[in-house]
C-alpha positions as CSV (number, residue, x, y, z in Angstrom):
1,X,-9.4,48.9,110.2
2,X,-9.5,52.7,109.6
3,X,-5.9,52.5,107.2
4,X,-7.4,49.9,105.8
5,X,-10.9,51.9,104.3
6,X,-9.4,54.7,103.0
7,X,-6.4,52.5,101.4
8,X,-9.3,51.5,99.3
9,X,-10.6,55.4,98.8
10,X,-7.5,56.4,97.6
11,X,-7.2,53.3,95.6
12,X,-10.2,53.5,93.8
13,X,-9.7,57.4,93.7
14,X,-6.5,56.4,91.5
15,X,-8.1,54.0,90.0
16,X,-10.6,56.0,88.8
17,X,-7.9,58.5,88.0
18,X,-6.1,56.5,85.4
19,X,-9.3,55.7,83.8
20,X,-9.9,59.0,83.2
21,X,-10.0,59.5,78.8
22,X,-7.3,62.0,78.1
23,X,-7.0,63.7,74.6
24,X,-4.8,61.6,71.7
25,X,-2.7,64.1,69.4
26,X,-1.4,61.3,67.5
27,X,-3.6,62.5,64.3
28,X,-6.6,64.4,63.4
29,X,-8.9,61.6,63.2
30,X,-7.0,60.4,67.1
31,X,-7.5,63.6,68.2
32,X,-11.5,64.3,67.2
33,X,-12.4,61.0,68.5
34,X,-11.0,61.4,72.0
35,X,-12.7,64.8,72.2
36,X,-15.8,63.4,72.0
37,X,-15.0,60.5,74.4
38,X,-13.6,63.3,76.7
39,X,-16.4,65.5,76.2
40,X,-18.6,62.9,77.1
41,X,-17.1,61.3,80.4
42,X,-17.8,65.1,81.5
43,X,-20.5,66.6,83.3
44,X,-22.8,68.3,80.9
45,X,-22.4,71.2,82.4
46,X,-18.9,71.2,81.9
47,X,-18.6,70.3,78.2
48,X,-19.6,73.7,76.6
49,X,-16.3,74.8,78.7
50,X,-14.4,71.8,77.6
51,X,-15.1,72.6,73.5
52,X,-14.6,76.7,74.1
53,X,-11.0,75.6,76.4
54,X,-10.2,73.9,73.3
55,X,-10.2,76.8,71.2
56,X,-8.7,78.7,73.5
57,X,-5.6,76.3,74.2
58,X,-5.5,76.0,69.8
59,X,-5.6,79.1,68.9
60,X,-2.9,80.1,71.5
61,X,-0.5,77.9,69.5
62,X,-1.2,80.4,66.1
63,X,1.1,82.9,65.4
64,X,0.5,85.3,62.5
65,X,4.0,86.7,62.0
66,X,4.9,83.0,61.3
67,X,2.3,82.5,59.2
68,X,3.5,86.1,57.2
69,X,6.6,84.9,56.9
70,X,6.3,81.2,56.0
71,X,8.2,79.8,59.0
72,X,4.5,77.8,60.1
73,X,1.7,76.6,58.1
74,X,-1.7,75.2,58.7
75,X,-0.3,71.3,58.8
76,X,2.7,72.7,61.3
77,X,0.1,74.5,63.3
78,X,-2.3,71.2,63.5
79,X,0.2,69.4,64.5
80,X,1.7,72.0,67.1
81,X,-1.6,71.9,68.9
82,X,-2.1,68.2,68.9
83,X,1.3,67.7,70.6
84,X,0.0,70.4,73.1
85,X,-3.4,68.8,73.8
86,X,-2.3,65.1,73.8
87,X,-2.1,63.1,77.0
88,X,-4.3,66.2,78.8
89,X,-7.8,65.6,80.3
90,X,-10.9,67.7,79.9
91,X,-9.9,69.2,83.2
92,X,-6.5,69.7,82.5
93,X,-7.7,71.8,79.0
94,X,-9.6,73.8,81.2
95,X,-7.1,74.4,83.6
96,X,-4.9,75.4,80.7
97,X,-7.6,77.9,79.2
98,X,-7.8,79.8,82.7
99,X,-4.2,79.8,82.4
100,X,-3.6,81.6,79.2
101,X,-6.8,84.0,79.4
102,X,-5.5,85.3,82.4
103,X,-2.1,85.4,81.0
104,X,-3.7,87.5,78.2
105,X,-5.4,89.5,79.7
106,X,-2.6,90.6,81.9
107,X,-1.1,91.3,79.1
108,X,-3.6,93.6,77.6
109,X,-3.6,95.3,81.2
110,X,-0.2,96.3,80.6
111,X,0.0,97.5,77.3
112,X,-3.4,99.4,78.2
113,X,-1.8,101.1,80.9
114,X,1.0,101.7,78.5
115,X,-0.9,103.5,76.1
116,X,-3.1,105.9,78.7
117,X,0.3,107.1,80.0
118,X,1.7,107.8,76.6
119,X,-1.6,109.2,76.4
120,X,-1.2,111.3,79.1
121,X,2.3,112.1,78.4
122,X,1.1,113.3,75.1
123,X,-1.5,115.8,76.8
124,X,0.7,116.9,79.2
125,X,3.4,117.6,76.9
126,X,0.2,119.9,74.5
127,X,-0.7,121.8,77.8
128,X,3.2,122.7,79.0
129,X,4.0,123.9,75.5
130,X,0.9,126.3,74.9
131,X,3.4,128.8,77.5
132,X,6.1,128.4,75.7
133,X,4.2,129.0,72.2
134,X,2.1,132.5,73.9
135,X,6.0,133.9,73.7
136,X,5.4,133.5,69.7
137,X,3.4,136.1,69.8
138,X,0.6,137.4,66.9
139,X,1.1,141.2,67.4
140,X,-1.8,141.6,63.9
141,X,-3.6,139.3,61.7
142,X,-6.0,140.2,58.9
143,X,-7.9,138.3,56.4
144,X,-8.5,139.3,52.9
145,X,-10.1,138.1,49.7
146,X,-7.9,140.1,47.0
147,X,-9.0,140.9,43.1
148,X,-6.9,139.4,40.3
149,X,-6.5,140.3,36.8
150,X,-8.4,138.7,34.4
151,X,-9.7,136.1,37.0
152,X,-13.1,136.2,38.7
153,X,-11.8,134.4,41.4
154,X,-10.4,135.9,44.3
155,X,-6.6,135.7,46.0
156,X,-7.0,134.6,49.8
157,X,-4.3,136.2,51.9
158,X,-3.0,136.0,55.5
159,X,-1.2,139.2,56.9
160,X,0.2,138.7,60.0
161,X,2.8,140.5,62.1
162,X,4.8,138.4,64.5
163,X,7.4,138.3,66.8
164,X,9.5,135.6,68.7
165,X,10.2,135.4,72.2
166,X,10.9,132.0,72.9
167,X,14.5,132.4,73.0
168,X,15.0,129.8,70.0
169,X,15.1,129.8,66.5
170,X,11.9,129.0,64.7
171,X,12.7,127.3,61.3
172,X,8.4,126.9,60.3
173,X,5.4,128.4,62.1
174,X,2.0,126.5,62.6
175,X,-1.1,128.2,62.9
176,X,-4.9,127.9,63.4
177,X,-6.9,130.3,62.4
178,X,-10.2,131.3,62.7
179,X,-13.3,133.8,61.2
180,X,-15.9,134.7,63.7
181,X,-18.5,137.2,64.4
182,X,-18.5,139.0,68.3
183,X,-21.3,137.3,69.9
184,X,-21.9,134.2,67.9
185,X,-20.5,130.8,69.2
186,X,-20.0,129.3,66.0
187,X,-17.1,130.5,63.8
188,X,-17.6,131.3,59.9
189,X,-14.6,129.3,59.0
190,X,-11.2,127.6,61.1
191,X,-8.5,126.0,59.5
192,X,-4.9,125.3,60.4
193,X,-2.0,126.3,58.3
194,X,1.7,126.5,58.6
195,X,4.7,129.0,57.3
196,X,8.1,128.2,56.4
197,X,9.9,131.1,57.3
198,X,13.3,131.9,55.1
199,X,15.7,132.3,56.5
200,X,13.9,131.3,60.4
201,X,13.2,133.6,62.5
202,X,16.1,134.3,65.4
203,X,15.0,134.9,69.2
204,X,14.3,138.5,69.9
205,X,13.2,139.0,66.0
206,X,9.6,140.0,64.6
207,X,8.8,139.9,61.2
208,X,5.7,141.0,58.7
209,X,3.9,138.2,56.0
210,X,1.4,138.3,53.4
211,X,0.5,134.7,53.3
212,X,-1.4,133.7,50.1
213,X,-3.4,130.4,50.7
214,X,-4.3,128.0,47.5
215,X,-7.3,130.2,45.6
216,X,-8.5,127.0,45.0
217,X,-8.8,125.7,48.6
218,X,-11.2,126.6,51.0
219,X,-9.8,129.9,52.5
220,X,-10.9,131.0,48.9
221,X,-14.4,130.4,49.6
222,X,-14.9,132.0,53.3
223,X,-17.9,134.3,53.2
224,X,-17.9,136.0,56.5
225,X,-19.8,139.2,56.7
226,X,-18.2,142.6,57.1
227,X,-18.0,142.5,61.1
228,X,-16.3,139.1,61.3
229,X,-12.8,139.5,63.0
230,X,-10.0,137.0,61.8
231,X,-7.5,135.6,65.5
232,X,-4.9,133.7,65.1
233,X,-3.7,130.9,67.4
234,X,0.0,129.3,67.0
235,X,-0.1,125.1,67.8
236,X,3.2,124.5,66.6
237,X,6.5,125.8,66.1
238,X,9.5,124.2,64.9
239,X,13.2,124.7,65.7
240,X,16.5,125.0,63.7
241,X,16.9,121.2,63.2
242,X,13.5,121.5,61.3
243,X,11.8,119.6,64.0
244,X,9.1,120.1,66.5
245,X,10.2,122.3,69.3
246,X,6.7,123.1,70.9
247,X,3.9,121.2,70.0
248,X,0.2,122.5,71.4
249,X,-2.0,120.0,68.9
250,X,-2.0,117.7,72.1
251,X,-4.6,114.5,71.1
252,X,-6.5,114.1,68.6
253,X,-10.4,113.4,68.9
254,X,-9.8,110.0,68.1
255,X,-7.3,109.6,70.3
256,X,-8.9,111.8,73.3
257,X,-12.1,109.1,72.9
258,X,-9.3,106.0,73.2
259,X,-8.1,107.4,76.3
260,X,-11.3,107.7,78.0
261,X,-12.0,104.4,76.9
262,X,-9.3,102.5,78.1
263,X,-9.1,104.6,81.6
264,X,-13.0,103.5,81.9
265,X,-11.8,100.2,81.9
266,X,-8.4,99.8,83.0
267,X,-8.1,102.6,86.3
């Protein structure tokens, strides 16, 4: 007697089963219809997750590079999704939603992680080579605004004695340089700038510049008072092959922001 009741539970559990509306892919006017028949054989609370899984399981079938390139259209892409959807319940959608927003967010786990340790690596990189760039050392730096001939405005020019002992040859020099008053926490005027040196500069070698900035660019408008001292820091030095050898620039404030960002949310 007891085989025989729950032959008829699973029966009308199967039953009900087939009955069930499933979505029909077989064209757009198909496919709208039985998403409101599906919709409707659905809880209430469960339809607002039916529609959004619908979007979710569509727009997973959109692929911008195809789209770029002209291999997929918006009639290929309709119809790509109704295949996808047809034959599927409202549960099944769902289920297929959870599938691929876990999928992608997996995914964006990864390629966070990705980008905190390039980050890092980046950061890492900046802090090993300020040693290595100290051996590049600034033995004198002055500032000057210099008279012209016949021009009221004034020459900007770096002097700066330097020698090398990083054991390598440095092909261009990067500096940062700043104006500043003992005692006050805020500079007159920072800038970065850079020197090509002819002929590089071997390991072992010093050498003496008078660097003349553009009098049109803003070293040509510092107005520091007499007591302002002018240090020099080197960022960046590059070797023979005219590439960075020792890079202190490290990240960037937009880039120092990201990584807080994403190690917030991702470690």
């Amino acid at each position: 007697m007891l085989n025989k009741q729950w032959l008829v539970v699973i029966s009308a559990i199967f039953i009900a089963a087939c009955g069930e509306p499933k979505l029909d892919g077989s064209s757009e006017e198909a496919f709208k219809a039985s998403v409101a028949k599906v919709a409707e054989s659905m809880p209430e609370e469960k339809r607002e997750h039916f529609q959004s899984a619908i979007k979710v399981v569509a727009f997973s079938h959109i692929n911008m590079a195809d789209m770029l390139s002209g291999k997929a259209n918006a009639d290929s892409i309709k119809t790509d999704m109704y295949a996808s959807l047809s034959g599927k319940s409202g549960d099944e959608v769902i289920a297929r939603a959870k599938v691929i927003i876990e999928e992608r967010a997996a995914k964006e786990k990864e390629q966070a992680l990705q980008e905190i340790q390039e980050l890092v690596n980046k950061q890492a990189a900046a802090d090993l080579a300020r040693a290595e760039l100290a051996k590049f050392s600034i033995q004198r730096s002055r500032f000057m605004l210099r008279e012209q001939k016949y021009m009221t405005r004034k020459q900007p020019v770096i002097a700066l004695s330097v020698s090398n002992g990083t054991g390598k040859a440095i092909s261009r020099a990067y500096f940062k340089g700043t104006i500043a008053s003992p005692g006050r926490s805020i500079p007159w005027f920072s800038d970065v700038f850079n020197y090509e040196i002819p002929g590089g500069l071997e390991p072992g070698e010093s050498a003496e510049w008078m660097l003349e900035p553009n009098m049109f660019s803003d070293w040509a408008k510092v107005d520091a008072p007499a007591d302002a001292l002018f240090t020099v820091e080197v960022v960046r030095l590059d070797g023979a092959d005219k590439a960075a050898l020792y890079d202190a620039s490290g990240l960037s404030e937009r880039e120092a922001e990201r990584l807080g960002k994403l190690k917030m949310q991702y470690q």
